[in-house]
C-alpha positions in Angstrom: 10.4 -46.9 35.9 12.8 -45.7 38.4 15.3 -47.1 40.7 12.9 -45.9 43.5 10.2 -46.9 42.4 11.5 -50.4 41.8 12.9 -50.7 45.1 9.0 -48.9 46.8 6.9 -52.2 44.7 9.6 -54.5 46.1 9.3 -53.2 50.0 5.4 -53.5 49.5 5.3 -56.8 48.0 7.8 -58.5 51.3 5.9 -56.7 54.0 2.9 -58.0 52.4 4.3 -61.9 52.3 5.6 -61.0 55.9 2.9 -59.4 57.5 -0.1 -62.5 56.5 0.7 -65.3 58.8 -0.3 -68.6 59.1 -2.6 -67.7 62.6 -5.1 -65.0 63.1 -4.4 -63.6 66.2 -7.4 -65.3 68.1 -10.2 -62.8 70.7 -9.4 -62.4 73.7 -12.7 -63.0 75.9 -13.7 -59.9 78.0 -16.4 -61.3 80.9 -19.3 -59.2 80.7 -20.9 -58.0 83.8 -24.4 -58.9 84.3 -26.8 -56.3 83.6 -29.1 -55.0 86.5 -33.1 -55.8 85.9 -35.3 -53.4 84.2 -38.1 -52.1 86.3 -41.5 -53.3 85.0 -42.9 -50.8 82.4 -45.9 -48.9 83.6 -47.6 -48.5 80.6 -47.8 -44.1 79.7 -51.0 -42.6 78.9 -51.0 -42.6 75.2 -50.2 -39.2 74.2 -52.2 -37.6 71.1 -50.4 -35.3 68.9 -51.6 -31.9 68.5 -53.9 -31.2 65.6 -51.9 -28.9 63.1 -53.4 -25.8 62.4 -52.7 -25.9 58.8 -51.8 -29.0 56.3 -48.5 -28.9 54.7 -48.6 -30.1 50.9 -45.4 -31.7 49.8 -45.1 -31.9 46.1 -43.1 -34.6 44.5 -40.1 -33.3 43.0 -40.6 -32.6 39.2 -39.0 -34.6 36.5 -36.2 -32.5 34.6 -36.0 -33.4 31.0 -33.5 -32.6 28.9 -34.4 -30.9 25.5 -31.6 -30.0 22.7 -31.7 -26.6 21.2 -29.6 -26.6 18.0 -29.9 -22.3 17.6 -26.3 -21.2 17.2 -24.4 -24.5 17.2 -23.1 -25.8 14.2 -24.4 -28.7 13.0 -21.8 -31.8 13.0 -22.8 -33.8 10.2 -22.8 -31.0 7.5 -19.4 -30.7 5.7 -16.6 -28.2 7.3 -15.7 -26.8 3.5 -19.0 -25.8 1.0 -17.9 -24.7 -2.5 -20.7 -22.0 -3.5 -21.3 -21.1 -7.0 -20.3 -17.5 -7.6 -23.2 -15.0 -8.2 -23.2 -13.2 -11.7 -24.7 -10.0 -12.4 -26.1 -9.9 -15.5 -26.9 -13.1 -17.7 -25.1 -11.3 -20.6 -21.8 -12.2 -18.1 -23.0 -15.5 -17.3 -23.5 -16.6 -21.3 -19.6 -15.3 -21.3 -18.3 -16.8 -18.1 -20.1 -20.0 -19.3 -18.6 -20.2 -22.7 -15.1 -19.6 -21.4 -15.5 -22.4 -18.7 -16.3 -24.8 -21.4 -13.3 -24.0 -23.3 -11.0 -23.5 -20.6 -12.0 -25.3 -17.3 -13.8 -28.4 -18.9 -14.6 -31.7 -16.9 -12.3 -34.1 -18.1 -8.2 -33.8 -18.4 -8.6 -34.5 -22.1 -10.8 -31.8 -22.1 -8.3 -29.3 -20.7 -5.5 -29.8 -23.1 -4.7 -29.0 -26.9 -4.5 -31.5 -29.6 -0.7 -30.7 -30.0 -0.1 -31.9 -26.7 -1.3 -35.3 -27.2 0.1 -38.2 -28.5 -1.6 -40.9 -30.6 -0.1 -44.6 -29.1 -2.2 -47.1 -29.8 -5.2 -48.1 -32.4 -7.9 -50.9 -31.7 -10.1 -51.0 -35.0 -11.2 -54.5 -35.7 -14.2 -54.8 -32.9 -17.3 -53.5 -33.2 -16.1 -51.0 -30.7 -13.2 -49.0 -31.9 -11.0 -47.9 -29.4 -7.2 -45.6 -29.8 -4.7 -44.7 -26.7 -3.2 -41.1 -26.5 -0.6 -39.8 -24.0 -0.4 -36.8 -22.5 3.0 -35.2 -22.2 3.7 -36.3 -18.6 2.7 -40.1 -20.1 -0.6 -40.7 -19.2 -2.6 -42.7 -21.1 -6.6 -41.9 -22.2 -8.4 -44.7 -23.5 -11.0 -43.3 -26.5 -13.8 -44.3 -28.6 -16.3 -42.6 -31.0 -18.2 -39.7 -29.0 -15.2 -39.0 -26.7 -15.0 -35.1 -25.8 -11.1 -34.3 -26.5 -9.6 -30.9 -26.8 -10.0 -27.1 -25.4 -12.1 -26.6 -28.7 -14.8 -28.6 -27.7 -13.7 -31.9 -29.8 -15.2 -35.1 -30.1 -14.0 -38.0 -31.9 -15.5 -38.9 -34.7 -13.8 -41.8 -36.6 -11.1 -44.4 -35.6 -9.3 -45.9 -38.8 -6.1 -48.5 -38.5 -3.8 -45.0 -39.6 -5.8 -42.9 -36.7 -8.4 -41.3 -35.4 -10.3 -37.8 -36.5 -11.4 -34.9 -34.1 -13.8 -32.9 -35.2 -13.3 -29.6 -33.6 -15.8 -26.6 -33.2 -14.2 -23.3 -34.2 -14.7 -19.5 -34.3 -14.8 -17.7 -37.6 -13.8 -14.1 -37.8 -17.3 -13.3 -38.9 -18.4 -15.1 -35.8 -20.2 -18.2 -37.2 -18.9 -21.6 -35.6 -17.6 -23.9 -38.1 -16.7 -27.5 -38.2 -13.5 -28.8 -38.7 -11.7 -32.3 -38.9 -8.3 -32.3 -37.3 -6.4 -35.8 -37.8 -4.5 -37.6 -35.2 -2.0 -40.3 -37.2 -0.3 -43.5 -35.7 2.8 -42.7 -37.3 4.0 -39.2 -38.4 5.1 -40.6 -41.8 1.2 -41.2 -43.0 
């Protein structure tokens, strides 16, 4: 606050303890001078009101209610952002754009990276459960067991051993069949 502003609260709050004092100032009383008598009311003939010609209805004033039109406002609790699928235009492209997705934009991060780039860390193989650790190359951990999708080539793995685990890996042939193959991941690079 400002100096002046101070000094303005300061002036209010003395002229406000100065001004209330212990006595009111008290009435004076002003004598009234007596009134002169009424005359004695005659009583009027009682006038009637002319008939009116016409009655006047007055109607009550109507209720407004409020209704809410939604047409051409947005709605508030749909989502600002809405991904839509693209639109293909033959299904011949959308067997292809469906097939490269799966290799290249996969769900999981595992499933987005090549089995070079992974590292093989840990091995759990003595509960019923087998489980391994890899590490990405940034060293991220993955926690996997049997059945776990791994790899751009649509791997899964399919054994965990004490040495390692196996990824069996769906390839292309140059004639265009898809084969089966068993890449191993080893523990230790001297196995």
């Amino acid at each position: 606050m400002s100096k002046l502003g101070i000094m303005f609260l300061i002036g209010c709050f003395l002229v406000m303890g100065f001004g209330c004092g212990d006595e009111a100032p008290k009435p004076k009383k002003v004598p009234i001078s007596p009134a002169a008598p009424k005359p004695a009311a005659t009583p009027a003939p009682a006038k009637v009101p002319p008939k009116p010609e016409a009655e006047v209805k007055v109607e009550p004033p109507r209720a407004v209610s409020y209704s809410y039109n939604p047409q051409g406002k947005p709605n508030p609790f749909q989502p600002l952002v809405v991904e839509r699928p693209e639109k293909s235009a033959t299904p011949a492209a959308k067997k292809v754009e469906g097939a490269k997705r799966e290799r290249e934009g996969a769900g999981t991060p595992l499933e987005r990276m090549e089995l070079a780039e992974l590292k093989l860390v840990a091995v759990v193989w003595d509960i019923p459960k087998p489980r391994a650790m890899v590490e990405d190359k940034g060293g991220k951990g993955y926690i996997l067991t049997v059945g776990t999708r791994i790899g751009k080539n649509q791997g899964q793995v399919s054994k965990i051993t004490p040495e390692g685990l196996v990824v069996s890996e769906k390839t292309e042939a140059p004639d265009g069949k898809i084969k089966t193959r068993e890449v191993p991941l080893r523990l230790y690079s001297d196995q």
